[in-house]
N, C-alpha and C positions, 0 to 999 in steps of 0.2 A: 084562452084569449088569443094566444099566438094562432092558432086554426082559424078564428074567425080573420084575423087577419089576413089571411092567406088566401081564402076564401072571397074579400071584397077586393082585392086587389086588379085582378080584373078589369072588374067593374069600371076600377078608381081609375085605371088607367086610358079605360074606352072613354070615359066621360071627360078626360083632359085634353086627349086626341080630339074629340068633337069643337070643343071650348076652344081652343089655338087654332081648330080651324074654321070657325066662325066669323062673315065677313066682319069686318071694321066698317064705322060708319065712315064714310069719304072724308066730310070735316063738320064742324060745329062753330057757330058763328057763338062768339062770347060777350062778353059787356065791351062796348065801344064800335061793334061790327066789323074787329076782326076776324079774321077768318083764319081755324087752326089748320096746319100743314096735315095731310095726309097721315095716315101713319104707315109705317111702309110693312108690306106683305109678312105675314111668319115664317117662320121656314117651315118646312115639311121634313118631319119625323116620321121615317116609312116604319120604324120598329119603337113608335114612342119616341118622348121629348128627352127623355133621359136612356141613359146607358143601360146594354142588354139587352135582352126580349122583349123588351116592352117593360118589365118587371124582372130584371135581374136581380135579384137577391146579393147581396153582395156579406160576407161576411168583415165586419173592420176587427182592427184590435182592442177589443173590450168592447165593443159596440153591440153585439149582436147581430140581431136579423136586421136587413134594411137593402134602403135603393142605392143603387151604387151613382153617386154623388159626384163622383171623381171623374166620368169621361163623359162630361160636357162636350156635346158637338156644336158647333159655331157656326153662323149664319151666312150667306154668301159679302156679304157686305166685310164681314167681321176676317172671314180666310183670303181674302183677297188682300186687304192690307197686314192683314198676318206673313202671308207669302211673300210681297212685295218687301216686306222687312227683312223677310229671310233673305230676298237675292241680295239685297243690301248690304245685310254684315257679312252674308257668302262672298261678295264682290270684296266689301272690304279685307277682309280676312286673304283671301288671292291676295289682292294689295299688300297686304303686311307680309307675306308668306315671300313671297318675289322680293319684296326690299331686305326681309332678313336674309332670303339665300345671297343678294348683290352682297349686303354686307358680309358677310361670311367667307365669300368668295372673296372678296377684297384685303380683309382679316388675313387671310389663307398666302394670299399673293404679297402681303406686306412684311408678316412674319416668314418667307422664305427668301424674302430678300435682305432682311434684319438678320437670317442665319445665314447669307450668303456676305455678307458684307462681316459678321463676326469672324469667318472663316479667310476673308482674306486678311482680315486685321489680323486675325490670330499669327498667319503664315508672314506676312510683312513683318513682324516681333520678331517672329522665332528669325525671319535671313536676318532683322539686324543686330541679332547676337552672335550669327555666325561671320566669319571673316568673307572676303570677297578673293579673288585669286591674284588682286594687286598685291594684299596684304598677304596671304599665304606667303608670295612671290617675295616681300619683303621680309617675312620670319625667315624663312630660307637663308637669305643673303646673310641676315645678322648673325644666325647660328654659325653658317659656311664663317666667315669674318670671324667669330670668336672661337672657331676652333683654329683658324690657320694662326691666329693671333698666340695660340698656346699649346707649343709644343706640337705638331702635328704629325701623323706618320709621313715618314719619310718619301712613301711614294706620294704622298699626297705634293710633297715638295717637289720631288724628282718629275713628276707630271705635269708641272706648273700649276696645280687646283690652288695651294696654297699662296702662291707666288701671286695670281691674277687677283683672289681674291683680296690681298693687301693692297694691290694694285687699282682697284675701283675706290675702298677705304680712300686713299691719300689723293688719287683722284677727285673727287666729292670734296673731300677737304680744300684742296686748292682753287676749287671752284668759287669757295668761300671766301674766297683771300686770305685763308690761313698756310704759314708757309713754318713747315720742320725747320729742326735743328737738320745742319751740315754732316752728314753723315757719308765717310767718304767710301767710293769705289775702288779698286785697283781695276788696272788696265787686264790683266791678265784675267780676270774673274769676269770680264764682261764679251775677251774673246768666247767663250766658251757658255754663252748663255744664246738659247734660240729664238727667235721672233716670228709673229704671226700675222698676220692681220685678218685672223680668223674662216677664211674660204678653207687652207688645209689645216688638218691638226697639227703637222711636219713645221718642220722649220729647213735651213740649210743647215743642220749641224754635222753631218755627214758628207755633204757639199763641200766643206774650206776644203780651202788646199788642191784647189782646182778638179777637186772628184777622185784623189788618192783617198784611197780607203783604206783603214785599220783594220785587219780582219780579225775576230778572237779566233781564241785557241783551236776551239774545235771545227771550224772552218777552214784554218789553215791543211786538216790535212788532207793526203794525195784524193783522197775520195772524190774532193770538189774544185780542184785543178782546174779543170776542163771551166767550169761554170765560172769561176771565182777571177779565170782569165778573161772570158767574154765580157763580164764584168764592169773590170776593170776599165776596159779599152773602151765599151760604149759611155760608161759614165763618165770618163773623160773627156768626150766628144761631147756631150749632151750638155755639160754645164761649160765647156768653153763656147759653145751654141747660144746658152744661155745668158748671156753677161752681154750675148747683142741684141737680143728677142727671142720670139718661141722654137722652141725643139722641133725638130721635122719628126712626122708621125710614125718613121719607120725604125727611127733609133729610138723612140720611145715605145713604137712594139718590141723591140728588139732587148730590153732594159725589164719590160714585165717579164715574157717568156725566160730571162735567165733567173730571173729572179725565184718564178714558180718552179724551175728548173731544181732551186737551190732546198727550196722548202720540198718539192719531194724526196731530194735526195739524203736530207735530213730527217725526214722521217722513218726513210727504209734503215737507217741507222739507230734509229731510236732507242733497240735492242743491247748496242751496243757502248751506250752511252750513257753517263752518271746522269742524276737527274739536274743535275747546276748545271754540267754541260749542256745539256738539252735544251732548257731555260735560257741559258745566254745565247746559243744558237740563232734559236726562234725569237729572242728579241732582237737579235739585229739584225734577222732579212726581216723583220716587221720594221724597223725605223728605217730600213733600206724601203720597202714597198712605201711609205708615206713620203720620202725624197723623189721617188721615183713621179709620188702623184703631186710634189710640190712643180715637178720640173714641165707637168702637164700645161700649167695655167698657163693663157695666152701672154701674161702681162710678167713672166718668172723673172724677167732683168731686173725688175725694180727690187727683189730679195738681194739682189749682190749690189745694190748702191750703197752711198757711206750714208744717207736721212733713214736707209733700212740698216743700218748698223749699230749696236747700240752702243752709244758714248755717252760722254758726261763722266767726271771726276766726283760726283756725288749722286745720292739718292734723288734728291729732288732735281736735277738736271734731265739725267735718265727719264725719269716719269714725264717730264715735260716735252721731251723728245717723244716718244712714244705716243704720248698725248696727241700732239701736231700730228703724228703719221696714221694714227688711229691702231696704234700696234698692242698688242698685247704677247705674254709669253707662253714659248712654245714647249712643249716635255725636252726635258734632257736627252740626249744619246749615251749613248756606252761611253764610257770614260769622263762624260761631264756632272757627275751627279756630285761632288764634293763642291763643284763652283755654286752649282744650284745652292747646297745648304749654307755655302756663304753667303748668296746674294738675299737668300729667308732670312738669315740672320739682321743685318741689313736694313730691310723693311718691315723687320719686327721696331726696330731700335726708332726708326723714325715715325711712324705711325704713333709709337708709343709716345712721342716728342710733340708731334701733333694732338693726339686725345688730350695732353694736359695742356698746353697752349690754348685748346680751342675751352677747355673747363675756365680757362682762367678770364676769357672773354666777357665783360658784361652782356647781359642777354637782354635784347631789346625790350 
């Protein structure tokens, strides 16, 4: 049966070919005398109407033998509006393709600004857990303040670190209108305390007494005769100088070079000297070299006035003086460090007078 099949197939085919292409009548008038449209052209099957050779055999699943059904070729009419659809959703398709990439790009540029904006928020947090250098600058002070407050080493005293630093404390306080307990001074504890007004670290304390100098032990001897007389005689010219105005520049060079004179000659002795002696030495051509640069400044008369000296029969007078001149204290010299730990003493007791006065204050 399948053979014969096979066999008219052919045929079947040629006779379809002819049939499709067999003219159509133009038109046919119908009941009423209208007139049917045309019917429009067939297409032309150059290999048969259906797919293949004309008779492509196409094997389906489960199907067997047969015409392959499936590649339908379409008319001109029918691929023109087929295409035309394609450019359509191709065009729209572009269109959507372009508006996802804007959006995406947008997305892109939104979320790096949302992680730019997370990253300075994050760092804005993290500085304002950290202090700023006001505040550093004010831990500082309080720590400095409660150490000079309790017990502090003694060069810290002798230096005036402790001394100044109680001295801003009660300063601040007074600003306040809070005023210590009477805490009194002796006259002789105040000769013997140094002042600044912070341009040198010096004070006149090696100055009084019109530029007569104390000299220790290990300076006195014959070694430094020579230097220790030169000395003497320009620094007594220089601060009688000074008690009208500035020093002439040449007893002021005159005043370093013995000085430097004095420090190498103590050095080449070095060998022969205990280590205290050496140390005391070297600390008093060191307060000598800072006299020497107090007596530099153009303005050095105003250190030997009585507004640059400090008085007052108590604490709080003192500071008030001090205060008006803008003074603060100067390290001790050789021989003054016992007045210093008195004058600590002192400004321990009234500061102390002060913290519980200002406790006892209603707070606004």
């Amino acid at each position: 049966m399948s053979s014969s099949i096979l066999r008219l197939t052919p045929l079947l085919v040629v006779a379809a070919m002819a049939f499709a292409s067999s003219p159509a009548p133009a038109q046919f008038t119908v009941a009423g005398g209208i007139a049917a449209p045309a019917l429009l052209p067939p297409p032309i099957f150059p290999y048969g109407r259906y797919g293949g050779l004309g008779y492509g055999l196409g094997v389906g699943a489960g199907l067997g033998y047969g015409f392959g059904w499936n590649n339908w070729m379409q008319n001109p009419y029918e691929g023109y509006l087929n295409g035309a659809a394609n450019v359509t959703t191709a065009n729209a398709q572009y269109q959507l393709t372009i508006q996802q990439a804007k959006l995406a790009r947008e997305e892109a540029r939104r979320s790096a600004l949302q992680t730019r904006r997370a990253a300075l928020e994050e760092r804005q947090y993290e500085l304002s857990l950290m202090p700023d250098a006001e505040q550093l600058r004010q831990q500082q002070l309080m720590k400095s303040l409660q150490r000079s407050r309790n017990n502090p080493p003694l060069t810290e005293i002798w230096s005036a670190t402790a001394l100044n630093d109680l001295l801003r404390a009660i300063q601040l306080a007074h600003t306040r209108g809070v005023t210590g307990p009477a805490v009194p001074l002796s006259t002789e504890t105040l000769k013997h305390i140094n002042m600044t007004a912070g341009t040198t670290r010096g004070g006149v304390g090696l100055l009084r007494n019109d530029g007569k100098l104390t000299w220790p032990y290990v300076l006195r001897r014959s070694t430094f005769d020579e230097q220790r007389k030169r000395m003497d005689e320009s620094l007594a010219k220089a601060v009688k100088a000074a008690h009208a105005g500035p020093v002439a520049a040449e007893l002021l060079h005159d005043l370093t070079a013995t000085q430097k004179q004095l420090e190498r000659a103590l050095d080449g002795w070095v060998a022969d000297l205990t280590p205290s002696e050496f140390i005391q030495g070297s600390r008093y051509l060191r307060e000598l070299k800072d006299s020497i640069r107090l007596l530099q400044e153009s303005d050095v008369s105003r250190y030997f006035r009585t507004e640059w000296t400090p008085q007052g029969s108590t604490v709080a007078e003192l500071v008030r003086q001090m205060t008006r001149q803008g003074l603060r204290f100067a390290p001790a010299v050789s021989g003054d460090e016992s007045y210093y730990t008195s004058l600590h003493r002192s400004l321990v007791d009234y500061d102390m007078g002060l913290s519980q006065l200002t406790a006892m204050q209603p707070r606004p």
